[in-house]
LUMLO-614058 format. One line per 8 residues: for each residue x, y, z of N, C-alpha, C, O, CB. Coordinates in steps of 0.05 Angstrom, whole numbers, plus 5000, padded with zeros to 4 digits. Glycine has a CB too. Layout:
X Y Z X Y Z X Y Z X Y Z X Y Z | ... .
***
This chain:
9191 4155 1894 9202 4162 1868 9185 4151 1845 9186 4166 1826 9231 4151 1866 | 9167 4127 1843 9161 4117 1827 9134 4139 1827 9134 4156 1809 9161 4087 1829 | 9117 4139 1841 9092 4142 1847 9095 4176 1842 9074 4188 1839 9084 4128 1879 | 9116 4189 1841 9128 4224 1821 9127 4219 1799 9115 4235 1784 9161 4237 1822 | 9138 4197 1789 9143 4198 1760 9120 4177 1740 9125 4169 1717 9177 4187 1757 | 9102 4173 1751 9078 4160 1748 9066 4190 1746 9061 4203 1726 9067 4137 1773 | 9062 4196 1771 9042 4219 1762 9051 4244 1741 9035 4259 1728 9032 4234 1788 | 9078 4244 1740 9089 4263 1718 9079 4254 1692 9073 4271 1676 9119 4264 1717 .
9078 4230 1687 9074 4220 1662 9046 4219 1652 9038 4215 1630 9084 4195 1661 | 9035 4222 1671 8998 4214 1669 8986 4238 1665 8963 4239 1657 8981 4200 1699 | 9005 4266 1671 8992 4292 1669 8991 4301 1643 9013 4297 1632 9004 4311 1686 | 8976 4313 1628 8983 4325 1599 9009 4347 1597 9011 4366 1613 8956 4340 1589 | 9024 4343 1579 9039 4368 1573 9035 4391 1569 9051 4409 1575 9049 4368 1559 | 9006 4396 1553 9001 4419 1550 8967 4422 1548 8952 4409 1563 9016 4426 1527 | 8958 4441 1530 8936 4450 1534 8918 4427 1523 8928 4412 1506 8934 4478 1523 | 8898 4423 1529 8877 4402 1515 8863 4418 1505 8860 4442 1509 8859 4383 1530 .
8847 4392 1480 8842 4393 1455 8816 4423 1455 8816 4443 1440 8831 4360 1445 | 8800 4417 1476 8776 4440 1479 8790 4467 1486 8787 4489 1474 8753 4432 1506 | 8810 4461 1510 8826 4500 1509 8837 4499 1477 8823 4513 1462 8866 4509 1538 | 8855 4488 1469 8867 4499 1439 8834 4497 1427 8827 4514 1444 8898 4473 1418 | 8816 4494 1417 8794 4501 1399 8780 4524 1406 8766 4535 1390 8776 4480 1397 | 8784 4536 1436 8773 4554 1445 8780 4583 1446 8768 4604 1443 8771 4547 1463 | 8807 4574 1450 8841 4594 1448 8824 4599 1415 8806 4617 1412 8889 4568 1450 | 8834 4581 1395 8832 4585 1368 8805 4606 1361 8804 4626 1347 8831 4555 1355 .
8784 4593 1377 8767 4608 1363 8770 4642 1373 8764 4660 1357 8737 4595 1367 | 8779 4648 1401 8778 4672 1406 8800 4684 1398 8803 4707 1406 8774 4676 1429 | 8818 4673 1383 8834 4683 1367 8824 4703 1347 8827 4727 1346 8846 4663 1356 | 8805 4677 1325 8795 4686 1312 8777 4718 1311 8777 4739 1298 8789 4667 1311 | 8763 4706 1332 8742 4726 1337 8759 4752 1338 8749 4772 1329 8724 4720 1363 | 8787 4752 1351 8797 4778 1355 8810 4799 1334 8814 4823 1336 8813 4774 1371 | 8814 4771 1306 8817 4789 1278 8794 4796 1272 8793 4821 1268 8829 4775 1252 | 8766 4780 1269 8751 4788 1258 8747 4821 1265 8738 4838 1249 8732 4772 1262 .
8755 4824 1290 8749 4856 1302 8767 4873 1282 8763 4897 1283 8761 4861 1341 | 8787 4865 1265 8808 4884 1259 8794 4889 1230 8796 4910 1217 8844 4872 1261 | 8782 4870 1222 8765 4875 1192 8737 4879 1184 8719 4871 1198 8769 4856 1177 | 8734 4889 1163 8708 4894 1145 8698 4865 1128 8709 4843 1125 8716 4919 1121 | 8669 4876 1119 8652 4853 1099 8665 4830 1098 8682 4827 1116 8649 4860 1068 | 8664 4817 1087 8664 4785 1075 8697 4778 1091 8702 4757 1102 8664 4781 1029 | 8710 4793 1090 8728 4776 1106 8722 4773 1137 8731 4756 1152 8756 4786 1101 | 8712 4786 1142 8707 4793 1169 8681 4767 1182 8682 4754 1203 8694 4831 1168 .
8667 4768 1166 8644 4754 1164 8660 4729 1171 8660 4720 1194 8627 4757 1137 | 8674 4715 1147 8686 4689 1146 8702 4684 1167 8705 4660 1170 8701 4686 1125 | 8715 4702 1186 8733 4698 1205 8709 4691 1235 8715 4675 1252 8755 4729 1205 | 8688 4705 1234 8667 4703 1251 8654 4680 1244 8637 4679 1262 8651 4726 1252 | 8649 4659 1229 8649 4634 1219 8669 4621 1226 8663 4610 1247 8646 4633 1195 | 8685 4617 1222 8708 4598 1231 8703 4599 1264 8693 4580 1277 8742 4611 1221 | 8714 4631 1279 8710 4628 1300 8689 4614 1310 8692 4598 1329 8711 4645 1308 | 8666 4619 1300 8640 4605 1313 8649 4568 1312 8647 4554 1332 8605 4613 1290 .
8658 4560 1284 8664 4535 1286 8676 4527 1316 8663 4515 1333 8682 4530 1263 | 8707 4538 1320 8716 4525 1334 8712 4532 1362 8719 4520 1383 8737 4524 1326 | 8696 4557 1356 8680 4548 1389 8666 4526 1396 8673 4513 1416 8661 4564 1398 | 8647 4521 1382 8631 4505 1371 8642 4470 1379 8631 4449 1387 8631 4514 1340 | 8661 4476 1372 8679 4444 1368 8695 4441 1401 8706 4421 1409 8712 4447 1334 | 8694 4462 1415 8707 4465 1442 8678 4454 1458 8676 4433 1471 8720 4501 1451 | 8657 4476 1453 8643 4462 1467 8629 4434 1476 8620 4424 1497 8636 4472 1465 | 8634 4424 1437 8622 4396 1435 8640 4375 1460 8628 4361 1477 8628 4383 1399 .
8668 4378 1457 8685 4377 1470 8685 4377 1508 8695 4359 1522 8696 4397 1457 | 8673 4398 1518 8679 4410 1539 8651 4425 1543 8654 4450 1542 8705 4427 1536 | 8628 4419 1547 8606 4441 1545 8607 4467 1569 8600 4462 1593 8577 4423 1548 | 8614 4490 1563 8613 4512 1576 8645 4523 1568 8655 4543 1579 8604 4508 1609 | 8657 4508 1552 8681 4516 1559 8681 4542 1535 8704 4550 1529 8705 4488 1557 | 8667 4549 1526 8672 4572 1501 8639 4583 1491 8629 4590 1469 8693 4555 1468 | 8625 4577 1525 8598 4599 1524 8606 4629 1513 8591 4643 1499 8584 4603 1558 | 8634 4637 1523 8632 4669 1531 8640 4678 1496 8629 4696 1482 8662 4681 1562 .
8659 4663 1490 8669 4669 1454 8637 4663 1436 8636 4674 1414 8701 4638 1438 | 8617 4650 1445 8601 4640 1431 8583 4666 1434 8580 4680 1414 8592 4613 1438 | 8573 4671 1455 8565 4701 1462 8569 4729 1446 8555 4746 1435 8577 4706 1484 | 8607 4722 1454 8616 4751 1435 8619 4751 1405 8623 4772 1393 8645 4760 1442 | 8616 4722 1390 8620 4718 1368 8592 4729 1361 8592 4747 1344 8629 4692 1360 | 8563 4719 1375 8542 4724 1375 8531 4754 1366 8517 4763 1348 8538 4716 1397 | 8542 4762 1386 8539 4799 1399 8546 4809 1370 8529 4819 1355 8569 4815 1430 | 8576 4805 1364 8590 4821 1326 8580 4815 1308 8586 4821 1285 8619 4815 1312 .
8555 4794 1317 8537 4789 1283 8515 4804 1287 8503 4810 1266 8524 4753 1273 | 8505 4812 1310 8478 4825 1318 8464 4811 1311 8448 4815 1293 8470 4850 1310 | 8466 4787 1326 8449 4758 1323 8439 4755 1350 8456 4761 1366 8468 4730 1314 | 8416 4746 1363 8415 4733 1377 8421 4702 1390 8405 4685 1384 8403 4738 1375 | 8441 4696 1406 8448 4675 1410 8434 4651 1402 8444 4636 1386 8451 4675 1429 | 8412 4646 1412 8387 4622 1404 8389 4615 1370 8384 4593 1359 8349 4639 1410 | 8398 4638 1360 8391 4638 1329 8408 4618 1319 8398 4600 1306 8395 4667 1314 | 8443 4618 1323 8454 4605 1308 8451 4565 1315 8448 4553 1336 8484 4621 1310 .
8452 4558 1293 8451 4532 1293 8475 4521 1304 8498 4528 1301 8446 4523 1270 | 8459 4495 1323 8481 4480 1336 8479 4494 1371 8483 4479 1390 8516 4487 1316 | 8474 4516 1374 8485 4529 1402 8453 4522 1421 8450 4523 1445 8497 4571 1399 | 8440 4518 1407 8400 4532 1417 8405 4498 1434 8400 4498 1458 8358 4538 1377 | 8411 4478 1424 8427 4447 1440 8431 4456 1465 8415 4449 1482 8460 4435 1428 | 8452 4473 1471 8463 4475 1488 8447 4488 1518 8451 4484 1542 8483 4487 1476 | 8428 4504 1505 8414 4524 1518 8391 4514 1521 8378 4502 1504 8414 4549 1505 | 8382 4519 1555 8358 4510 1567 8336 4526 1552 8313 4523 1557 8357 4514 1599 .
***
Protein backbone atom coordinates (compact mmCIF):
# COMPACT_ATOMS: atom_id res chain seq x y z
CA UNK A 1 0.00 0.00 0.00
CA UNK A 2 2.70 2.41 0.84
CA UNK A 3 5.08 1.64 -2.00
CA UNK A 4 1.31 2.51 -4.57
CA UNK A 5 0.99 5.55 -3.09
CA UNK A 6 4.67 6.57 -3.16
CA UNK A 7 4.76 5.89 -6.63
CA UNK A 8 1.40 7.72 -7.28
CA UNK A 9 2.82 10.69 -5.82
CA UNK A 10 6.23 10.71 -7.55
CA UNK A 11 4.50 10.49 -11.02
CA UNK A 12 3.63 13.91 -12.66
CA UNK A 13 -0.01 14.83 -13.09
CA UNK A 14 0.20 16.02 -16.23
CA UNK A 15 2.03 16.99 -19.26
CA UNK A 16 5.69 18.40 -18.77
CA UNK A 17 7.08 21.53 -19.29
CA UNK A 18 8.80 20.53 -22.97
CA UNK A 19 5.29 18.62 -24.26
CA UNK A 20 3.19 21.93 -23.15
CA UNK A 21 6.02 24.24 -25.10
CA UNK A 22 5.80 21.89 -27.93
CA UNK A 23 1.90 21.30 -27.88
CA UNK A 24 2.06 25.34 -27.72
CA UNK A 25 4.21 25.86 -30.41
CA UNK A 26 2.32 23.44 -32.86
CA UNK A 27 -0.55 25.12 -31.85
CA UNK A 28 0.73 27.99 -33.02
CA UNK A 29 2.08 26.91 -36.10
CA UNK A 30 -1.48 25.61 -36.90
CA UNK A 31 -3.05 29.30 -36.84
CA UNK A 32 -0.31 30.61 -38.56
CA UNK A 33 -1.73 28.20 -41.47
CA UNK A 34 -5.23 30.00 -41.16
CA UNK A 35 -3.52 33.55 -41.90
CA UNK A 36 -1.84 36.10 -44.16
CA UNK A 37 1.32 38.79 -43.87
CA UNK A 38 2.44 40.10 -40.65
CA UNK A 39 0.14 38.32 -38.61
CA UNK A 40 0.92 35.19 -39.91
CA UNK A 41 4.56 35.85 -39.86
CA UNK A 42 4.35 36.76 -35.99
CA UNK A 43 2.47 33.59 -35.18
CA UNK A 44 5.39 31.57 -37.07
CA UNK A 45 7.78 33.47 -34.61
CA UNK A 46 6.24 32.69 -31.53
CA UNK A 47 5.80 29.16 -32.74
CA UNK A 48 9.45 28.93 -33.57
CA UNK A 49 10.06 30.37 -29.97
CA UNK A 50 8.34 27.78 -28.18
CA UNK A 51 9.60 25.14 -30.07
CA UNK A 52 12.70 26.37 -29.50
CA UNK A 53 12.21 26.47 -25.67
CA UNK A 54 10.90 22.61 -25.82
CA UNK A 55 13.79 21.68 -27.37
CA UNK A 56 16.24 23.56 -25.07
CA UNK A 57 14.23 21.58 -22.64
CA UNK A 58 14.04 18.08 -24.23
CA UNK A 59 16.36 18.04 -27.39
CA UNK A 60 14.41 16.27 -30.29
CA UNK A 61 11.33 16.80 -28.66
CA UNK A 62 9.93 19.53 -31.33
CA UNK A 63 12.52 18.67 -34.37
CA UNK A 64 9.30 17.94 -36.48
CA UNK A 65 7.32 21.62 -35.55
CA UNK A 66 10.81 23.16 -36.09
CA UNK A 67 10.96 21.59 -39.63
CA UNK A 68 7.35 22.56 -40.41
CA UNK A 69 7.67 25.96 -38.95
CA UNK A 70 10.85 25.95 -41.19
CA UNK A 71 9.18 24.55 -44.48
CA UNK A 72 6.05 27.88 -44.11
CA UNK A 73 8.90 30.37 -44.11
CA UNK A 74 10.65 28.77 -47.18
CA UNK A 75 13.65 28.86 -45.08
CA UNK A 76 16.08 26.42 -44.86
CA UNK A 77 16.34 24.83 -41.52
CA UNK A 78 20.24 25.57 -40.87
CA UNK A 79 19.24 29.19 -41.45
CA UNK A 80 17.27 30.06 -38.40
CA UNK A 81 19.19 31.01 -35.36
CA UNK A 82 19.53 28.91 -32.33
CA UNK A 83 18.46 25.44 -34.32
CA UNK A 84 22.06 25.10 -36.66
CA UNK A 85 23.23 24.09 -32.34
CA UNK A 86 21.26 21.44 -32.57
CA UNK A 87 22.23 20.06 -35.94
CA UNK A 88 25.26 17.92 -36.79
Amino acid sequence: MMIERATALSEPAGPSLDQIQNNWGGFLLIQARTKTGEEREKLLEQAWGHAMESETLSPTMSAYNLACIAAERGDPVRQHAGWATLLP
